[in-house]
C-alpha positions as a Python dict, from the first residue, in 0.01 Angstrom:
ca = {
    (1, 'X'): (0, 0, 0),
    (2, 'X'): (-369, 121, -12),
    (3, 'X'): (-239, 499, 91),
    (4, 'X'): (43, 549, -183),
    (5, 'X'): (-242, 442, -431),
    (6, 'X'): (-451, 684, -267),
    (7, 'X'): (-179, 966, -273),
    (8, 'X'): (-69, 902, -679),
    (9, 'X'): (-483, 857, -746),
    (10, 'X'): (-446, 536, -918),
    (11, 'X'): (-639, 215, -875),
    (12, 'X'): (-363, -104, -820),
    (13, 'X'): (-372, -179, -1218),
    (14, 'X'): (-320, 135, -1317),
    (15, 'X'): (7, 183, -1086),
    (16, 'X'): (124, -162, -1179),
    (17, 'X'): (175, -63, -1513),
    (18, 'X'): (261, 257, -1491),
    (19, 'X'): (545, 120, -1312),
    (20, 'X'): (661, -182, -1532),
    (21, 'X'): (622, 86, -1817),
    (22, 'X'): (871, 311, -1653),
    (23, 'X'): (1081, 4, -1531),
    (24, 'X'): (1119, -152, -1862),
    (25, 'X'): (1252, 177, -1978),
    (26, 'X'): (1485, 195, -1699),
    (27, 'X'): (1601, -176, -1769),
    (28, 'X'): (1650, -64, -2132),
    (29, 'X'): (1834, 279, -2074),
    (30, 'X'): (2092, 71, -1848),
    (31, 'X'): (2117, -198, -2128),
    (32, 'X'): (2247, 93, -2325),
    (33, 'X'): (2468, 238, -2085),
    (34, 'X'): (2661, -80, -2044),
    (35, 'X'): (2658, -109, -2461),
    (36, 'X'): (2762, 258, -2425),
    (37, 'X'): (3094, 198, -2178),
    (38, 'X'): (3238, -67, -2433),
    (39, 'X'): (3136, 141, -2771),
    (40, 'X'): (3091, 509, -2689),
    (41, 'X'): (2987, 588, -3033),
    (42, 'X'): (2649, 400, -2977),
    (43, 'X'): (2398, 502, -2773),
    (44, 'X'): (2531, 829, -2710),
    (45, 'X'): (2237, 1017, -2508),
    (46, 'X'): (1986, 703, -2501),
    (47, 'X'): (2011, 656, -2088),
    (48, 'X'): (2014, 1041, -2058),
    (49, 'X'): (1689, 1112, -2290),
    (50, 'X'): (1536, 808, -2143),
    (51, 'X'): (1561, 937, -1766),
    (52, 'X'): (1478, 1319, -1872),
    (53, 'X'): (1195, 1156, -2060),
    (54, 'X'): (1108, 974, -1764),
    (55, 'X'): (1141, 1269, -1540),
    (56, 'X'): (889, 1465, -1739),
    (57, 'X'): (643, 1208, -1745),
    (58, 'X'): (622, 1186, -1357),
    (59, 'X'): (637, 1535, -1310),
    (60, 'X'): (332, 1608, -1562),
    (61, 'X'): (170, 1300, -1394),
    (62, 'X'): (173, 1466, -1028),
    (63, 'X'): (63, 1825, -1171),
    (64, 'X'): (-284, 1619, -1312),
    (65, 'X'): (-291, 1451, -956),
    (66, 'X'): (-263, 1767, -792),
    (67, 'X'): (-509, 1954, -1016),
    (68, 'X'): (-729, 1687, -941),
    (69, 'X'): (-766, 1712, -606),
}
């Protein structure tokens, strides 16, 4: 445990939200894909936008970690 915290720089708090944060968002975005299968004209690009949103987030998240170090 101690050495992924030590590889993302991140004290235990940090990570643990950083996490639910991206979780919840997950949870959400799959919400809407299910709403999504029954009534394609909602939620059209909600689970999409949410993951590339996602995506960016971690990616600009290990660039600071990197540049850190």
């Amino acid at each position: 445990m101690n050495s992924h915290l030590k590889d993302v720089n991140e004290t235990y708090f940090e990570h643990m939200r950083f996490a639910q944060r991206c979780g919840f968002r997950m949870v959400l975005a799959g919400l809407a894909c299910i709403v999504h299968s029954i009534l394609p004209h909602v939620f059209v690009s909600t689970a999409s936008d949410t993951m590339k949103a996602l995506d960016q987030e971690i990616t600009e998240r290990k660039k600071k970690d990197h540049e850190a170090k």
